[in-house]
VOMIVO-676714 format. One record per residue (C-alpha): residue number from 1; residue in three letters; z, y, x. Coordinates in steps of 0.02 Angstrom, whole numbers. Each point is the difference from the previous one (the first is absolute). Example, Ala and Ser with C-alpha at 12.3 -4.5 7.8 and 13.67 -1.06 7.14 Angstrom:
// residues 2
> 1|ALA|390|-225|615 $
> 2|SER|-33|172|69 $
***
This chain:
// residues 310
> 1|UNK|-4969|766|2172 $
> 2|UNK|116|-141|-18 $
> 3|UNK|35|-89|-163 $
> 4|UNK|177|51|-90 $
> 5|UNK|138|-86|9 $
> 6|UNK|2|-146|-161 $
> 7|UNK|184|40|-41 $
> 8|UNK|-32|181|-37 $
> 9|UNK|-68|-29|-170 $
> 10|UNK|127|-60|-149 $
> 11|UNK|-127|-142|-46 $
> 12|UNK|-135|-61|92 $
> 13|UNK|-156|-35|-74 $
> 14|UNK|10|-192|4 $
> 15|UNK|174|3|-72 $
> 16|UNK|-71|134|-174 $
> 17|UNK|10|-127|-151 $
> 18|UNK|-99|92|-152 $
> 19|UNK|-103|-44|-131 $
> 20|UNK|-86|154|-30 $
> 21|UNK|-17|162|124 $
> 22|UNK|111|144|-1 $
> 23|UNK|-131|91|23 $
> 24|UNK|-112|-45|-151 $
> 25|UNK|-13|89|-170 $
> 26|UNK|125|-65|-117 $
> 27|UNK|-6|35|-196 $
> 28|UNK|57|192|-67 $
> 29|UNK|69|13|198 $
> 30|UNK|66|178|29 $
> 31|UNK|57|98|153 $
> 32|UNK|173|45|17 $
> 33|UNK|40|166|107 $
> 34|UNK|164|-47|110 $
> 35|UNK|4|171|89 $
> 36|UNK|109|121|36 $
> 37|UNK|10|186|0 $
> 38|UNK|111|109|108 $
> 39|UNK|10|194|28 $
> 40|UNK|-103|86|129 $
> 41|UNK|137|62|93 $
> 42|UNK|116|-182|15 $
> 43|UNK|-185|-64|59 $
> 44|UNK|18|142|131 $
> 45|UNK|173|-45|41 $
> 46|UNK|-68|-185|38 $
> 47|UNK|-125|61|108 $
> 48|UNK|114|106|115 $
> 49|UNK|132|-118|-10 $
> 50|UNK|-95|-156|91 $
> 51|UNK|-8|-85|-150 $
> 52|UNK|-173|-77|-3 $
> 53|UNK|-5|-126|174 $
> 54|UNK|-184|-48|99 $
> 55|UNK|-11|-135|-99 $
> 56|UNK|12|92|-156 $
> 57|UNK|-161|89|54 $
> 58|UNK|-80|-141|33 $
> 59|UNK|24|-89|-179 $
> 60|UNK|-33|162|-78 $
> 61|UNK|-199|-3|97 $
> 62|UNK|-23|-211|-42 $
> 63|UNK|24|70|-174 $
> 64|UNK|-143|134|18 $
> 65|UNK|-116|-122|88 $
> 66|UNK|33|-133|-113 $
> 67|UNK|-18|113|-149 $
> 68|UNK|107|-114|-129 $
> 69|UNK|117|-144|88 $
> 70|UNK|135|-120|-1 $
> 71|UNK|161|14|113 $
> 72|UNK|-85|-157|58 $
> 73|UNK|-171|78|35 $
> 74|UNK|87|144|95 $
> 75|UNK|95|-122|96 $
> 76|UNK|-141|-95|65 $
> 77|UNK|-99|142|28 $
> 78|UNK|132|86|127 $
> 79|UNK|40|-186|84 $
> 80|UNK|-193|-31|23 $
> 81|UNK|-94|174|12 $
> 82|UNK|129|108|73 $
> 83|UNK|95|-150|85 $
> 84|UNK|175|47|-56 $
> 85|UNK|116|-144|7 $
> 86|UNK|98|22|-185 $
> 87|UNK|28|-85|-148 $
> 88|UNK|-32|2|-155 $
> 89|UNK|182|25|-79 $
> 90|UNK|25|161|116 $
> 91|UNK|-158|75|-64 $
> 92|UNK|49|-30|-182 $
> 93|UNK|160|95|32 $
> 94|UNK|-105|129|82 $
> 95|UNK|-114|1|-148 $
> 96|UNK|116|23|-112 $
> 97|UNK|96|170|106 $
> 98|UNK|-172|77|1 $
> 99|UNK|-32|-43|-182 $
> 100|UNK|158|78|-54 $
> 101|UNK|-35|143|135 $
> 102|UNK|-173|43|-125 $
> 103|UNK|-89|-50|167 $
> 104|UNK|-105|-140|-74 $
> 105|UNK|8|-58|-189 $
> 106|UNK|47|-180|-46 $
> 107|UNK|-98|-76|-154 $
> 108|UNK|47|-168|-75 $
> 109|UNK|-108|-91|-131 $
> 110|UNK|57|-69|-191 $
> 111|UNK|-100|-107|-108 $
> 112|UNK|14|-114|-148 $
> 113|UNK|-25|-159|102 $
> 114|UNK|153|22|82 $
> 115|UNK|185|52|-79 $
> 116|UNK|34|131|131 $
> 117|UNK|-71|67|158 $
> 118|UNK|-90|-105|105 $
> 119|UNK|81|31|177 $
> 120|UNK|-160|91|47 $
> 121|UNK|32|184|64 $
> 122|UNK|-139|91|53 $
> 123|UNK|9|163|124 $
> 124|UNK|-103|164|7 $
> 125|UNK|8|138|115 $
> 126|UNK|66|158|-78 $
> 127|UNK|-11|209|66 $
> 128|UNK|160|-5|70 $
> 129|UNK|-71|-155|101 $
> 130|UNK|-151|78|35 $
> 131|UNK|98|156|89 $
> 132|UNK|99|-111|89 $
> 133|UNK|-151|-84|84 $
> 134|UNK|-87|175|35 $
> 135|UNK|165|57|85 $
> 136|UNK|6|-128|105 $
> 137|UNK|-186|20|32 $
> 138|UNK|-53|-171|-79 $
> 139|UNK|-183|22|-61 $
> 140|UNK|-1|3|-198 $
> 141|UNK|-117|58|-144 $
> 142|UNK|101|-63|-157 $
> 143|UNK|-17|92|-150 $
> 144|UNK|92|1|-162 $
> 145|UNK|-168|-61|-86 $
> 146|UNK|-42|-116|119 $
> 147|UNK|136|-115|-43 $
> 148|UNK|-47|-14|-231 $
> 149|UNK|106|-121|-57 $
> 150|UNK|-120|-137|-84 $
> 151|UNK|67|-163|9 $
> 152|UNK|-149|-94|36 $
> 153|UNK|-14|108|145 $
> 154|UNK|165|-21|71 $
> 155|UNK|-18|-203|-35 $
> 156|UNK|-151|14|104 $
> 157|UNK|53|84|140 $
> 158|UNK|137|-136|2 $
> 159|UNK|-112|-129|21 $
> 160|UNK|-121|98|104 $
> 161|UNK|143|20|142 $
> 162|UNK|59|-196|-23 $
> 163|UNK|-157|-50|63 $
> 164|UNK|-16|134|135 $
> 165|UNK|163|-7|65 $
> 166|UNK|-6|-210|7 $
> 167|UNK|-168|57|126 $
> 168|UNK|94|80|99 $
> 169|UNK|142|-108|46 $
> 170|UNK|-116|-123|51 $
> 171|UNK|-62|119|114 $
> 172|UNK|-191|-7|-54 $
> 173|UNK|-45|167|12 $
> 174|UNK|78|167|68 $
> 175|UNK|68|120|-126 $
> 176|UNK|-97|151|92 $
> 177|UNK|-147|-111|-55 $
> 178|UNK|49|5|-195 $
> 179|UNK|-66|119|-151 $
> 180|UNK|117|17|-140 $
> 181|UNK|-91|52|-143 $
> 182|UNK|128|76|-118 $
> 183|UNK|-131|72|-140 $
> 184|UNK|62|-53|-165 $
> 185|UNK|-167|-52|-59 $
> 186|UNK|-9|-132|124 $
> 187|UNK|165|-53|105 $
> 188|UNK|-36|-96|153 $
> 189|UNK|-34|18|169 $
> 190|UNK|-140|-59|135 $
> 191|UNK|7|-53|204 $
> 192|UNK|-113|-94|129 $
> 193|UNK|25|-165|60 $
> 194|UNK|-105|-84|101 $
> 195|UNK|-170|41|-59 $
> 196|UNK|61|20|-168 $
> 197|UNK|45|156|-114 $
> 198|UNK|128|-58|-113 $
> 199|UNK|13|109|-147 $
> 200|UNK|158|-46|-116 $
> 201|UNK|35|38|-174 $
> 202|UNK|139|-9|-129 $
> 203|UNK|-47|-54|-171 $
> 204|UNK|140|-20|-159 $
> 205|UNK|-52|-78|-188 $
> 206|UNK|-2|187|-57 $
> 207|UNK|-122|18|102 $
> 208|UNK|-201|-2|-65 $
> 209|UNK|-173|-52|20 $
> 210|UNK|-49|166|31 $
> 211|UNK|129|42|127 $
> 212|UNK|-74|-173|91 $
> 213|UNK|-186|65|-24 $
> 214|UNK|61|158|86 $
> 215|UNK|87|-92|118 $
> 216|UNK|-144|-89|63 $
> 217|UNK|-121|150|-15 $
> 218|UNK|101|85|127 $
> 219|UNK|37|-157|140 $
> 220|UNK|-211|-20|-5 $
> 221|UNK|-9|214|13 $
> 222|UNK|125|24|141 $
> 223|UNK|-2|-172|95 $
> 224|UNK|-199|-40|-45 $
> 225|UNK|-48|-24|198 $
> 226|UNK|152|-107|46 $
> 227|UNK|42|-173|1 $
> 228|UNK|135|-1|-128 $
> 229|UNK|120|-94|-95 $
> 230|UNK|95|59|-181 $
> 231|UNK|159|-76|-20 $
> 232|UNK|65|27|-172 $
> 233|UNK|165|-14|-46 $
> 234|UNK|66|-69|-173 $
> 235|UNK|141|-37|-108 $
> 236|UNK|-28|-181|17 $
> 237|UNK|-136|-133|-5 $
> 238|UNK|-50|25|-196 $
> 239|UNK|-23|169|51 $
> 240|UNK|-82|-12|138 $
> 241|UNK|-151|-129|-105 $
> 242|UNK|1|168|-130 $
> 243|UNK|-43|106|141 $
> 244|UNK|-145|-113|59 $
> 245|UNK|-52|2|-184 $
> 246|UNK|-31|161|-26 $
> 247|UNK|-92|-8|184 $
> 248|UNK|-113|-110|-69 $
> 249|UNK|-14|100|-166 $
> 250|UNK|-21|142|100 $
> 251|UNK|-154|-85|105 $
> 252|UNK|-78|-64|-163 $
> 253|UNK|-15|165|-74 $
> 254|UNK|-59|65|184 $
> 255|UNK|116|115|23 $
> 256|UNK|57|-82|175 $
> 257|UNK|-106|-89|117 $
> 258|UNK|19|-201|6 $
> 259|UNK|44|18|179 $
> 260|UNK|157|76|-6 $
> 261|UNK|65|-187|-36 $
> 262|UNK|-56|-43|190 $
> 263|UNK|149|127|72 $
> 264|UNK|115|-6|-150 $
> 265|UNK|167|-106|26 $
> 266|UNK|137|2|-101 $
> 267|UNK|205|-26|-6 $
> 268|UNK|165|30|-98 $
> 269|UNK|164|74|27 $
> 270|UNK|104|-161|7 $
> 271|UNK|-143|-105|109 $
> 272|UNK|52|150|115 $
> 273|UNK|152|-28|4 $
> 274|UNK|19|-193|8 $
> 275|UNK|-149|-26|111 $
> 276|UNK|-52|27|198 $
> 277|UNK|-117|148|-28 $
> 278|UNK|-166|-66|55 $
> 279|UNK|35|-134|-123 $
> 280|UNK|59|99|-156 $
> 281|UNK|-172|41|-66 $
> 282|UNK|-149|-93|-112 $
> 283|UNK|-177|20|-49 $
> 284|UNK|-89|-66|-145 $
> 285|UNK|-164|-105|5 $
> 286|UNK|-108|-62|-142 $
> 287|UNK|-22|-189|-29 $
> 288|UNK|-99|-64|-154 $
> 289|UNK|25|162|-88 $
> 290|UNK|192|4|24 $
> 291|UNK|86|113|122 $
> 292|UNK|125|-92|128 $
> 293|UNK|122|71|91 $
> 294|UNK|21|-41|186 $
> 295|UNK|138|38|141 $
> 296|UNK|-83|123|120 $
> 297|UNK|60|10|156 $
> 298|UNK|-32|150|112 $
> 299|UNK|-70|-40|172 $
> 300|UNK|23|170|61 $
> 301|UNK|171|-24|-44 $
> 302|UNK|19|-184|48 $
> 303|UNK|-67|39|168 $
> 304|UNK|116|158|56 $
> 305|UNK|147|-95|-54 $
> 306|UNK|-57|-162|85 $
> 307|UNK|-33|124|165 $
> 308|UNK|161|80|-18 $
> 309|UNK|101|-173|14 $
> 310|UNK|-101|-42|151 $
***
């Protein structure tokens, strides 16, 4: 699998400037529907016609895999999974013909911290996507009510496929190796590395401290014999210290064991983005009854990359 090509993407990663994540929950935020409907028989006209190309097909399945994404997601999904040399400004025009073809729906977010929309448009897979895929023979489950539009969910899955999709370009695992876990209870996904079960999760503010309990309940049922690591995802740091908070409320009141703190490591959507990923992450550690936060740096990470520049 070779890494895609840098100029593919609008922005790279060390040129985003941004004080807060696009993908965080910002105050009375609401989802926009940008869709589009057309008749069933124009649709058939499309489809006899030629109008939908290979690589239509292939945006339309990043989309189902990725659940909810960004033109950018989709992009480096297709230049580092399915190692298809395009960029990002074609697939955005592509986006948008399937969008107004009721293929996949376009949703755009409003809030009262900002005048307009933010720039952010997020993509789902629709039934007239879904049929394309099955015609084409494209494996795909989607359902209507698979896809409920809750837009802590949606943020999550955002984040959730930032991180993932950062693994991949650096070529640290193989995708046939990864488990995306697209339950709306708890959006994440797991893969091995090394000797190591990595088991990731997307957390937003609207998020609570029983969805964490639960969270943890299930890592130590299904990954109890396994040497493991939890990588939570945040907002940002002050986020990230409520999170370990309500850990250690959480311990306190025994409803966790104190030993999920040995495997639990966390990050945030913008130390993602403006950080080599086996440096992006920290852990917290308790000194004279205060809790520091430290830079963690992943050696199963540091030491594929270091191998891979050999």
């Amino acid at each position: 699998m070779r890494r895609a090509a840098v100029s593919n993407l609008l922005v790279e990663d060390e040129k985003i400037k941004t004080s807060k994540s696009n993908f965080a929950i910002y105050n009375n935020e609401k989802i926009k529907f940008e869709g589009k409907e057309i008749s069933s028989s124009f649709f058939a006209y499309k489809i006899q016609s030629g109008y939908f190309q290979p690589i239509d097909i292939e945006i339309i399945n990043a989309v189902y895999i990725l659940k909810y994404s960004t033109s950018r997601q989709i992009t480096s999904f297709l230049n580092t999974v399915k190692n298809i040399d395009v960029n990002q400004s074609i697939i955005s025009k592509r986006l948008t013909k399937l969008n107004n073809s009721s293929v996949i729906g376009r949703y755009s977010f409003i809030s009262d911290s900002r005048d307009a929309e933010t720039g952010l448009k997020c993509y789902v897979l629709r039934d007239r996507g879904k049929r394309l895929l099955l015609q084409r023979e494209y494996k795909c489950t989607w359902d209507v009510m698979n896809s409920v539009l809750v837009l802590e969910n949606m943020k999550n899955y955002l984040a959730r496929n930032n991180f993932i999709l950062k693994v991949l370009k650096y070529n640290l695992i193989d995708y046939d190796n990864l488990i995306l876990s697209n339950d709306e209870n708890i959006v994440g996904c797991n893969y091995s590395i090394d000797d190591f079960k990595h088991i990731v999760i997307s957390l937003r503010t609207t998020n609570t401290i029983s969805d964490i309990e639960k969270l943890i309940l299930k890592v130590e049922h299904d990954f109890n014999s396994l040497k493991k690591r939890l990588i939570i995802i945040g907002e940002n740091d002050p986020h990230l210290f409520n999170i370990y908070k309500n850990i250690l409320q959480l311990i306190q009141s025994k409803h966790v064991d104190v030993k999920c703190l040995n495997y639990i490591l966390f990050t945030q959507d913008l130390r993602i983005i403006e950080r080599d990923i086996d440096s992006c992450f920290i852990r917290y550690k308790i000194e004279e009854k205060k809790a520091i936060l430290e830079d963690y740096r992943l050696s199963e990470f540091s030491c594929k990359i270091n191998h891979l520049k050999m």
